[in-house]
N, C-alpha and C positions, 0 to 999 in steps of 0.2 A: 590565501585560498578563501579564510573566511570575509574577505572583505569584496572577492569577486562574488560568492556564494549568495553575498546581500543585495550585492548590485542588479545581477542579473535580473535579464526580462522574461527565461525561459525558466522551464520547469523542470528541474536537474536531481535524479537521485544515485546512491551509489550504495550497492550492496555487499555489505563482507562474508564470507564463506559460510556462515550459519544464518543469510538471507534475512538480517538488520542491517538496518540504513546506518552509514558511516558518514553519509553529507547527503543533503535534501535541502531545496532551496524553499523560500516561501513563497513565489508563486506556483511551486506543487503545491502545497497546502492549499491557497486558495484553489489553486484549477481543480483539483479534484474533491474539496469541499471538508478534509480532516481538520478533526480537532487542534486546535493551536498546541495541545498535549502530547501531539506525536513526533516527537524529535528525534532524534539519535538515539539509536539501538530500538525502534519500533518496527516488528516482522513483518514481511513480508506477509506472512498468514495473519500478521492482527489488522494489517492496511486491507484486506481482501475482505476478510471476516466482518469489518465496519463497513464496507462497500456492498457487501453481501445483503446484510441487516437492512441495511439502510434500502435496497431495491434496487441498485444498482445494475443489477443485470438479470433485474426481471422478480415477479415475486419472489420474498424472501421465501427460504424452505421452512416447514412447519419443523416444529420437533429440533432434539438436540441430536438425536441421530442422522436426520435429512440433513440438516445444518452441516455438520462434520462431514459425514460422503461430499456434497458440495463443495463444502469449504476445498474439503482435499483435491476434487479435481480440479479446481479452479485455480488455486495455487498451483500445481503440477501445468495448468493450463497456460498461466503468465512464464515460469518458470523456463517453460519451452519456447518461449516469445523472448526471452531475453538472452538466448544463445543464440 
């Protein structure tokens, strides 16, 4: 598995029940521009949360409060995308 995982041309992740990555290939890292630091067992809310930051889906929210409501829908947002 991990030697298809390295090959691959597509961008492959897979979730375990508390929504960390259990395989993730590297071109998801590049496509979607994460740290080379986010490997195996990084959330689903900390992949959003760095997507979030970074402007990814529009200005970042001020505030840690803004931040968090956001974060939460957003994750709830992918979360219903992936059923």
């Amino acid at each position: 598995l991990n030697l298809i995982m390295e090959n691959m041309q597509d961008g492959v992740m897979l979730f375990d029940a508390d929504l960390r990555w259990t395989i993730r290939s590297e071109p998801l890292i590049r496509f979607f521009g994460f740290p080379e630091h986010f490997g195996i067992g990084t959330s689903l809310r900390e992949a959003t949360r760095f997507q979030m930051l970074r402007g990814d889906f529009g200005p970042p929210p001020q505030g840690e409060a803004a931040t968090e409501e956001a974060l939460a829908a957003a994750v709830e947002a992918r979360i219903a995308n992936l059923r």
